[in-house]
Backbone and ligand atoms as CSV (ligand in chain L), in Angstrom:
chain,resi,resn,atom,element,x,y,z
A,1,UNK,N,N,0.822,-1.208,0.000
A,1,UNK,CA,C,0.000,0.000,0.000
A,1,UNK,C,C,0.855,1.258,0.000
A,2,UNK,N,N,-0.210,2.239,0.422
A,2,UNK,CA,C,1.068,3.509,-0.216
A,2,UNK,C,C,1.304,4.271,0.992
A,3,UNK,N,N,2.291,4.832,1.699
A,3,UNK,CA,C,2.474,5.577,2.390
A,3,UNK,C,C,1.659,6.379,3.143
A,4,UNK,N,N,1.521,6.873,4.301
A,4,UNK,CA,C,0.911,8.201,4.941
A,4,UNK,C,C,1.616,9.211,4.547
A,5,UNK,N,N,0.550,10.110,3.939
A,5,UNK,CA,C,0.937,11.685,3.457
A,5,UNK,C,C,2.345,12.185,4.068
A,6,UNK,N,N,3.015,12.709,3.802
A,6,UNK,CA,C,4.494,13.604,4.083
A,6,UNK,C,C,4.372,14.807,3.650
A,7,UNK,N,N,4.041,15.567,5.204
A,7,UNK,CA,C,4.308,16.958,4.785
A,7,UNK,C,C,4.935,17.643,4.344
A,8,UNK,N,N,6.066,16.615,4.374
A,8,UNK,CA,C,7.377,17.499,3.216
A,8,UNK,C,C,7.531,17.198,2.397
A,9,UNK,N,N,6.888,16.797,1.592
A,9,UNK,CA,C,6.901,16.331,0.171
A,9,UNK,C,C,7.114,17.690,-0.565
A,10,UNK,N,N,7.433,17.691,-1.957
A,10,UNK,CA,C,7.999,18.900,-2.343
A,10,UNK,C,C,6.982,19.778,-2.827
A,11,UNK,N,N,5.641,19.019,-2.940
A,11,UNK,CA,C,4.409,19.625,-3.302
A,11,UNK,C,C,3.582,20.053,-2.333
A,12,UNK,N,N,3.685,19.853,-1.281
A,12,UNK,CA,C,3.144,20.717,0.227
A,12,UNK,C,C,4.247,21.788,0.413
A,13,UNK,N,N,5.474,21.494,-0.045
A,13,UNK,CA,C,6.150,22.734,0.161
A,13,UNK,C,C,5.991,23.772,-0.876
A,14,UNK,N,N,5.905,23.604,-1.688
A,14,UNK,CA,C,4.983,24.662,-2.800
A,14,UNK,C,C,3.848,25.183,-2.239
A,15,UNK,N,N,3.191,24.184,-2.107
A,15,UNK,CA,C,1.679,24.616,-1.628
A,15,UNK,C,C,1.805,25.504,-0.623
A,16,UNK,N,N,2.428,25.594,0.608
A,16,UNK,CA,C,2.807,26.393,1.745
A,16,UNK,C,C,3.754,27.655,1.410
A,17,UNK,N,N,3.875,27.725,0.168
A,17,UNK,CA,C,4.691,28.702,-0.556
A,17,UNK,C,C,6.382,29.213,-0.153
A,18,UNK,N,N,7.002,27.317,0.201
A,18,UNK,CA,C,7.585,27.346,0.977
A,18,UNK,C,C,9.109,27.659,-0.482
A,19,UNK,N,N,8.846,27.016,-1.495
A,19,UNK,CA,C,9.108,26.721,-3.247
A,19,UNK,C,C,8.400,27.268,-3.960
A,20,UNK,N,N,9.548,28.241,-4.657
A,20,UNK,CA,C,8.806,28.958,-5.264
A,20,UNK,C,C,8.084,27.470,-6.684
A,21,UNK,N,N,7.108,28.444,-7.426
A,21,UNK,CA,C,6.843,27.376,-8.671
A,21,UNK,C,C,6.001,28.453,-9.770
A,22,UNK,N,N,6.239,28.289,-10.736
A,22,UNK,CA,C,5.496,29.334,-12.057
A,22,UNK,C,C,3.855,28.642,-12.480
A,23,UNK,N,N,3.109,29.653,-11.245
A,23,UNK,CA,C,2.069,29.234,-11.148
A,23,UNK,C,C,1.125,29.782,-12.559
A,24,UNK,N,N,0.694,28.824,-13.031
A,24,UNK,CA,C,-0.428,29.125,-14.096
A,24,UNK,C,C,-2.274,29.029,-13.467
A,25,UNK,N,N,-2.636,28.583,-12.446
A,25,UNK,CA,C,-4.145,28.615,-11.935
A,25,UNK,C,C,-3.671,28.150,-10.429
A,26,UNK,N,N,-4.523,29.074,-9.649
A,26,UNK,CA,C,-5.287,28.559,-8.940
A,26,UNK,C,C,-6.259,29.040,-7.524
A,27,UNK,N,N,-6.666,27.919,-7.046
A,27,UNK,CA,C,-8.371,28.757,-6.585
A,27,UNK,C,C,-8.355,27.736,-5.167
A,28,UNK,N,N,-9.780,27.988,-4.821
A,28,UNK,CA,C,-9.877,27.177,-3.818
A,28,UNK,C,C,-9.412,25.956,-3.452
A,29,UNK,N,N,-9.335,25.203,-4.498
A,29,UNK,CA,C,-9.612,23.277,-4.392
A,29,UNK,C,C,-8.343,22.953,-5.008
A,30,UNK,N,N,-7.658,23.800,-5.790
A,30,UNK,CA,C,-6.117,23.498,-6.953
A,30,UNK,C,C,-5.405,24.220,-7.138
A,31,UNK,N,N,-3.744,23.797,-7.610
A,31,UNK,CA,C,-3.148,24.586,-8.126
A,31,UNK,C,C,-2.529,24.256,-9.118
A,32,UNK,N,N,-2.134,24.985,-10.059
A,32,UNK,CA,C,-1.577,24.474,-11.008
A,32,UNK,C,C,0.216,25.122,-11.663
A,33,UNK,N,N,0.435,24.275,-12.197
A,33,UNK,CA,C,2.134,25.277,-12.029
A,33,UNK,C,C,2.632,24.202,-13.217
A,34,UNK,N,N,3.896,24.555,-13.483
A,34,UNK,CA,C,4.652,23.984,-15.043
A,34,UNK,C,C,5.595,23.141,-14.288
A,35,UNK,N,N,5.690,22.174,-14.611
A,35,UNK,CA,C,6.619,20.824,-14.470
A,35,UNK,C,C,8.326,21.508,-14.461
A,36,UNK,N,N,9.098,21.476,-13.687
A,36,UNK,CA,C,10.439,21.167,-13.527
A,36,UNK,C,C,10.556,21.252,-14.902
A,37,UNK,N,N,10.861,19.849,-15.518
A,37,UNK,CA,C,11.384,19.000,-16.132
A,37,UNK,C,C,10.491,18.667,-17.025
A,38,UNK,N,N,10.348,19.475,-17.882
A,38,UNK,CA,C,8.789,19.474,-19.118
A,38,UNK,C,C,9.202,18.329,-20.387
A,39,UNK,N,N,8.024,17.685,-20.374
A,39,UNK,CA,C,8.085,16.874,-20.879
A,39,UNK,C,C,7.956,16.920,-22.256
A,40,UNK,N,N,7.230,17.684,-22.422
A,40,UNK,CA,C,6.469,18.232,-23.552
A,40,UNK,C,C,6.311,19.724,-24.228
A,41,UNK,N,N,6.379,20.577,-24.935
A,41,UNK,CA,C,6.395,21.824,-25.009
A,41,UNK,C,C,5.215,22.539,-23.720
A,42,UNK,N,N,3.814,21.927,-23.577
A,42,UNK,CA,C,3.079,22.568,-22.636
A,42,UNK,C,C,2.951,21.273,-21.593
A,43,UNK,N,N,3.677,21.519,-20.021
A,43,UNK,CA,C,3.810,20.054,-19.126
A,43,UNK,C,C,3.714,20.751,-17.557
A,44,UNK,N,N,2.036,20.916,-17.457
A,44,UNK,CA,C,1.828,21.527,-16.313
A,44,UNK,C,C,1.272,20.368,-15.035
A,45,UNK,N,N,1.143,20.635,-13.970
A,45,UNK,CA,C,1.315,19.741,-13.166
A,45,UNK,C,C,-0.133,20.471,-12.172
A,46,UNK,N,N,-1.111,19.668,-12.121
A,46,UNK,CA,C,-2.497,20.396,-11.503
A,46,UNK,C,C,-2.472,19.508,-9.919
A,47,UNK,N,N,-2.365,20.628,-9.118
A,47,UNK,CA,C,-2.565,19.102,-7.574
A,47,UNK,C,C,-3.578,19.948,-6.676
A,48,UNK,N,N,-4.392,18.851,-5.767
A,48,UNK,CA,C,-5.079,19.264,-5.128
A,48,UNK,C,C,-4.825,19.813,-3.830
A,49,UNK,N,N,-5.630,21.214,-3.541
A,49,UNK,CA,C,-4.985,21.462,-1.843
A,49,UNK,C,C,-4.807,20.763,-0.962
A,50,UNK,N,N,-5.565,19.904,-0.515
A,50,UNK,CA,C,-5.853,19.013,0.224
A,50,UNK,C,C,-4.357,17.974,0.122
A,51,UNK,N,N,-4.183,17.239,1.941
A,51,UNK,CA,C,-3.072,16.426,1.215
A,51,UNK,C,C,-3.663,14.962,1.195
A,52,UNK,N,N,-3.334,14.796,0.040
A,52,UNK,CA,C,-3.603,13.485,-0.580
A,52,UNK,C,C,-2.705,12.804,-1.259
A,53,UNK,N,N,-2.313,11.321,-0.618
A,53,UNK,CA,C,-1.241,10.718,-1.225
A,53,UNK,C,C,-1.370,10.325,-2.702
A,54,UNK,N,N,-2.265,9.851,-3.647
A,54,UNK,CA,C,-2.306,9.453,-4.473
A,54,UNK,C,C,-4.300,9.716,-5.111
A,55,UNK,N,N,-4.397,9.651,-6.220
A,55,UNK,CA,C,-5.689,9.169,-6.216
A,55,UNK,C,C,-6.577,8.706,-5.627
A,56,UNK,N,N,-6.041,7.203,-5.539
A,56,UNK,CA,C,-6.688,5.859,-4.591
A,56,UNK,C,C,-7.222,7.092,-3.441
A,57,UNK,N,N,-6.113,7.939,-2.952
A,57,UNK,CA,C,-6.328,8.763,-1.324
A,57,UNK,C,C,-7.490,9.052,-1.887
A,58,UNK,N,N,-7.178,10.449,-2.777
A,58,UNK,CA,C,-8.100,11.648,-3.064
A,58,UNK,C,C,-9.445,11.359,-3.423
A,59,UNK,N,N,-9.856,9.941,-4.197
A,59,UNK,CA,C,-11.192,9.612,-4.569
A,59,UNK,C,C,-11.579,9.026,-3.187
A,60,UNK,N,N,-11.058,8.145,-2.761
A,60,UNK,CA,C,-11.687,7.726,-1.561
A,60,UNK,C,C,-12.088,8.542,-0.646
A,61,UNK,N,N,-11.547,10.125,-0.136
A,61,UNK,CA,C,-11.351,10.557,0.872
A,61,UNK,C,C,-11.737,12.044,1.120
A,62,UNK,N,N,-11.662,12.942,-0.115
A,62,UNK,CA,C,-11.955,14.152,-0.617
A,62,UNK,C,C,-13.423,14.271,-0.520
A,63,UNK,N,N,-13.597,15.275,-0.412
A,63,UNK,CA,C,-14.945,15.690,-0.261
A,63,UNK,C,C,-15.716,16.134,-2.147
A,64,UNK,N,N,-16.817,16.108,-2.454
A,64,UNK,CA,C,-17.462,15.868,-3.333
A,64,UNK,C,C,-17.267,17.601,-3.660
A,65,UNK,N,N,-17.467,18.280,-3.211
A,65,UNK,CA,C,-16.614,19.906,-3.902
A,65,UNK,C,C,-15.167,19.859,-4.152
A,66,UNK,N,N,-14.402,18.792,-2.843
A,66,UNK,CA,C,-12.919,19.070,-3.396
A,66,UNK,C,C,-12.830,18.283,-4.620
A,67,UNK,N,N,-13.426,16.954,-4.842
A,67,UNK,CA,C,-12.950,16.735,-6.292
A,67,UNK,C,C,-13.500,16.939,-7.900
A,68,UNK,N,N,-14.630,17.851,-7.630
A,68,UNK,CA,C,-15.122,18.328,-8.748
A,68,UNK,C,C,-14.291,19.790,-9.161
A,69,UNK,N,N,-14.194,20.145,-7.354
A,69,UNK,CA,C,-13.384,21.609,-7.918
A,69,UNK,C,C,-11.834,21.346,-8.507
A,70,UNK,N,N,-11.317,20.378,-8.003
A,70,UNK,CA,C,-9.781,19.796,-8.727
A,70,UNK,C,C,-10.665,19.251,-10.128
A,71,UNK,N,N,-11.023,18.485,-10.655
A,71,UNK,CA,C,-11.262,18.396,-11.871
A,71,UNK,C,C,-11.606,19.243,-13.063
A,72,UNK,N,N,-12.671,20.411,-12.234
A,72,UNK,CA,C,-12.556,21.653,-13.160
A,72,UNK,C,C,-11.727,22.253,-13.182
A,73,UNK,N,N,-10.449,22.394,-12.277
A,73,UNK,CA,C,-9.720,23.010,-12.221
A,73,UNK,C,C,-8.556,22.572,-13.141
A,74,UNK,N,N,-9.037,20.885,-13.489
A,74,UNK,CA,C,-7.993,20.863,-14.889
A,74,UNK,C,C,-8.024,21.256,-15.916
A,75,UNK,N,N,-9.624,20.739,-16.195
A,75,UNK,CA,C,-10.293,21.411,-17.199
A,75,UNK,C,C,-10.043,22.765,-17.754
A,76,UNK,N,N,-10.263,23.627,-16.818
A,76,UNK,CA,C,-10.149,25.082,-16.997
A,76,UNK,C,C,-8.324,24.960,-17.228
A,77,UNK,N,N,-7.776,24.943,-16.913
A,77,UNK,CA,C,-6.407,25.254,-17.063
A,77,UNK,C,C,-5.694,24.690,-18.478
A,78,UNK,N,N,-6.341,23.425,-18.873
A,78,UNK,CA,C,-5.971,22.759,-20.626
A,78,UNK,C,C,-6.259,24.427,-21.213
A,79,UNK,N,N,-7.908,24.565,-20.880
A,79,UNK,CA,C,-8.729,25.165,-21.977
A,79,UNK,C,C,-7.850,26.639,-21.892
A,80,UNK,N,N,-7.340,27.472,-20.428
A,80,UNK,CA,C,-6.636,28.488,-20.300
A,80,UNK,C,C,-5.266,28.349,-21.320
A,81,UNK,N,N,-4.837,27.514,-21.155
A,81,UNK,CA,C,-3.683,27.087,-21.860
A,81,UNK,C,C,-3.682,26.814,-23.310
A,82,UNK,N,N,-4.579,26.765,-23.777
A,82,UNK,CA,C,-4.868,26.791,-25.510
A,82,UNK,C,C,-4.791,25.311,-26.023
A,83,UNK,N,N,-5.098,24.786,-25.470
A,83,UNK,CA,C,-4.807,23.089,-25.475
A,83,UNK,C,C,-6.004,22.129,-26.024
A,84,UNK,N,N,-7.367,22.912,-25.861
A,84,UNK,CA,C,-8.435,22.150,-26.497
A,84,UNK,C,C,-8.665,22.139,-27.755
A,85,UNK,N,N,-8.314,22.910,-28.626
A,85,UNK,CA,C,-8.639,22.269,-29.796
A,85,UNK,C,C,-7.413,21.517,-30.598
A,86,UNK,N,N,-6.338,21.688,-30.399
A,86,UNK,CA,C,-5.399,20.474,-31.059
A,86,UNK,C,C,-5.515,19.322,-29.866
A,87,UNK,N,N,-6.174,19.126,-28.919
A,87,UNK,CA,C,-5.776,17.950,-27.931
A,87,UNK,C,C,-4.578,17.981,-26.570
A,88,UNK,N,N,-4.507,17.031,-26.399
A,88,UNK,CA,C,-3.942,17.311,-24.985
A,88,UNK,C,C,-3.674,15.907,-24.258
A,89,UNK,N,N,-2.966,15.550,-23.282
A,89,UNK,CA,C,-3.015,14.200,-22.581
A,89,UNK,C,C,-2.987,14.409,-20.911
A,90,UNK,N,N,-4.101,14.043,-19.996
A,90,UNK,CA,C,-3.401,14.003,-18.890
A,90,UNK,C,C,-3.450,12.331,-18.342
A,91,UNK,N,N,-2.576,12.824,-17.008
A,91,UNK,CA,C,-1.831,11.382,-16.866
A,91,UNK,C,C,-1.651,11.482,-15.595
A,92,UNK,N,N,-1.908,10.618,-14.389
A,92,UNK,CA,C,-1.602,10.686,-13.465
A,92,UNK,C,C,-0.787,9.235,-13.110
A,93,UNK,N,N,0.876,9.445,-12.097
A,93,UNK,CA,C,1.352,8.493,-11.995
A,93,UNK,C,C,0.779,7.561,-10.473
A,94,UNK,N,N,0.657,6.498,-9.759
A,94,UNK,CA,C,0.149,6.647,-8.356
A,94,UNK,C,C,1.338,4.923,-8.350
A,95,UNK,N,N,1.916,5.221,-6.758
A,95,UNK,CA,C,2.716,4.407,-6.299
A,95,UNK,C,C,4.054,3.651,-7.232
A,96,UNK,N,N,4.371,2.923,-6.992
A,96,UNK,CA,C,5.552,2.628,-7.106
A,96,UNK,C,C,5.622,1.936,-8.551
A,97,UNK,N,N,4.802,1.058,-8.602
A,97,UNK,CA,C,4.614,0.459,-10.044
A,97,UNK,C,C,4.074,1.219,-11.096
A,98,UNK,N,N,3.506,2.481,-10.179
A,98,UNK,CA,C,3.179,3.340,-11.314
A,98,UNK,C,C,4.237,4.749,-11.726
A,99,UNK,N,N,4.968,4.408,-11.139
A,99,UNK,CA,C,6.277,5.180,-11.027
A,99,UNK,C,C,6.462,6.464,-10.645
A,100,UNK,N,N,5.172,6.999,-9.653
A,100,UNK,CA,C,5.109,7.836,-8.974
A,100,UNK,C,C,6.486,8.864,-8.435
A,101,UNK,N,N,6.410,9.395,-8.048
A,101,UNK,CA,C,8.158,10.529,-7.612
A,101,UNK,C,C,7.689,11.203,-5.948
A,102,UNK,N,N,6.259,11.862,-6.409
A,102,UNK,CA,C,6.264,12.837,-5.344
A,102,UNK,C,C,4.590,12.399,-4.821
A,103,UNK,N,N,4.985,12.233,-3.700
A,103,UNK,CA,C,3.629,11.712,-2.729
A,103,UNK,C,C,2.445,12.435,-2.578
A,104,UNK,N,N,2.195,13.267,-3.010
A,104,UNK,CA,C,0.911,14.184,-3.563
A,104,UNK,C,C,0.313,14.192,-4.404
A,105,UNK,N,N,-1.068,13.867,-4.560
A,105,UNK,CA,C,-1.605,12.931,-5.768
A,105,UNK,C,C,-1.496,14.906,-6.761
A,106,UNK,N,N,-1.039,14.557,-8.018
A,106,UNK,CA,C,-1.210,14.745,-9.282
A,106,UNK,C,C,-1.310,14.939,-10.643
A,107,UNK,N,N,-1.823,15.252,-10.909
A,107,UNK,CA,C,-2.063,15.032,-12.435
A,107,UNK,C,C,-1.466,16.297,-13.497
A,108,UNK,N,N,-0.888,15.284,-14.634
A,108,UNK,CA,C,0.247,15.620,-15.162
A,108,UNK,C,C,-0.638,15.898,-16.673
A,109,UNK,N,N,-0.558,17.576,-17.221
A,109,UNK,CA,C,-1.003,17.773,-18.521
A,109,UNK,C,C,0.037,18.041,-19.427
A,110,UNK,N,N,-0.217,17.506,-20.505
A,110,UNK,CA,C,0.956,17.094,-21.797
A,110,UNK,C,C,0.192,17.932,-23.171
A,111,UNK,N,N,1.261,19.120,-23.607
A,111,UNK,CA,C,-0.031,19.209,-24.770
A,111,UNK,C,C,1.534,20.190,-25.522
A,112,UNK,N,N,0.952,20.802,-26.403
A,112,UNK,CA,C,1.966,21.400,-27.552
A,112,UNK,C,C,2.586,21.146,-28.320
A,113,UNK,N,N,2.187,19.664,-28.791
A,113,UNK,CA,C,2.721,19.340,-30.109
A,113,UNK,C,C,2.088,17.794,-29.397
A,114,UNK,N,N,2.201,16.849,-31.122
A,114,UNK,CA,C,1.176,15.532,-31.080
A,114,UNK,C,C,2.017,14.927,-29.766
A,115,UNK,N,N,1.486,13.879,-28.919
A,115,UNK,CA,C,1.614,13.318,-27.722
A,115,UNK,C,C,1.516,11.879,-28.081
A,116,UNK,N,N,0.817,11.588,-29.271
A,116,UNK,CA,C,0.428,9.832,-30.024
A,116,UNK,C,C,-0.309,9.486,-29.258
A,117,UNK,N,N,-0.192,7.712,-29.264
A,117,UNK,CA,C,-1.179,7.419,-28.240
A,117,UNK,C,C,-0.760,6.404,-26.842
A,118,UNK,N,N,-1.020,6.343,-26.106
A,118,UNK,CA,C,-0.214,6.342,-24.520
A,118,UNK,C,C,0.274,5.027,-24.706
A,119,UNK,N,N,1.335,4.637,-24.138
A,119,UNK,CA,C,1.750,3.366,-23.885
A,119,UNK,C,C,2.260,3.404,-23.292
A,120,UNK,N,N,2.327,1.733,-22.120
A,120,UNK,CA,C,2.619,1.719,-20.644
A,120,UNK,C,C,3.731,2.010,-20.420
L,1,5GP,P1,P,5.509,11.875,-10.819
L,1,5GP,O1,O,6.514,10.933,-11.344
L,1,5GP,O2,O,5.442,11.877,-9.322
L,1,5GP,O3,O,4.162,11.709,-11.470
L,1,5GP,O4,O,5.980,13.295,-11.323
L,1,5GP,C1,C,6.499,14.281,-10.505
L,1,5GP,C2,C,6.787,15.473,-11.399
L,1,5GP,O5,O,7.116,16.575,-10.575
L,1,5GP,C3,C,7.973,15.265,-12.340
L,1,5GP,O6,O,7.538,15.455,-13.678
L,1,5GP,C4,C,8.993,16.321,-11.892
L,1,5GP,O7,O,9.685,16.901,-12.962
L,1,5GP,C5,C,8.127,17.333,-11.170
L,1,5GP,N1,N,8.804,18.052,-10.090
L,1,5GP,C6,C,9.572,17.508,-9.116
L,1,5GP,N2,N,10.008,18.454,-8.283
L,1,5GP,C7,C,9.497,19.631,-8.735
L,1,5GP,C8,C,9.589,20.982,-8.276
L,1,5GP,O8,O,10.239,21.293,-7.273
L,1,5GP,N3,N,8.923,21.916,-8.989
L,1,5GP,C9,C,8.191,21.595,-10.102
L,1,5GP,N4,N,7.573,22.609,-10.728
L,1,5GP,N5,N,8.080,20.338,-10.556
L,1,5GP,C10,C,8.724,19.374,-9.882
């Protein structure tokens, strides 16, 4: 199974505005900011306030505003980002086999040139 949350994970330290990060959205329920290490020409990284280790956490455990407001909050940020009409990929990694890095569940948007189609 997966770990108990770590407040020091490098994404609570952002969140606490402890790291800096080149924030592109955010609001009540999300934030959103550009990947380190971009994967892709547009490789933003959307996570929820709340700490949540992975998905598995955040669906199980989040409250029914926190995860609609993190989901629009991806939404809105593709569409801010100019990403809906050529397409876009998001991707979330969770635990070890899924090759996860940082213990804060989230989700990883891929867009600015073709992305193909996903393979494991
Ligand atoms: P994971 O493998 O956990 O899904 O991906 C973690 C992502 O976080 C990686 O793409 C990595 O480049 C990014 N990352 C790690 N540390 C930092 C950081 O301090 N700032 C930002 N903006 N991204 C980070």
């Amino acid at each position: 199974g997966l770990p108990p949350y770590d407040p020091q994970n490098i994404f609570a330290r952002i969140l606490r505005g402890e790291i800096p990060c080149k924030r592109v959205h955010e609001d009540e329920f999300a934030l959103a900011f550009h990947d380190i290490n971009p994967q892709t020409p547009v490789h933003v990284l959307v996570i929820p306030k709340g700490a949540y280790v992975s998905h598995a956490d955040f669906s199980a455990h989040a409250s029914d505003a926190e995860v609609a407001g993190f989901w629009r909050a991806v939404g809105r940020v593709a569409r801010d980002l100019g990403l809906e009409s050529a397409g876009y990929r998001i991707l979330s990694n969770m635990g070890e086999d899924g090759g996860q890095e940082v213990p804060h569940f989230h989700v990883h948007i891929f867009g600015g040139r073709r992305v193909g189609r996903m393979v494991p």
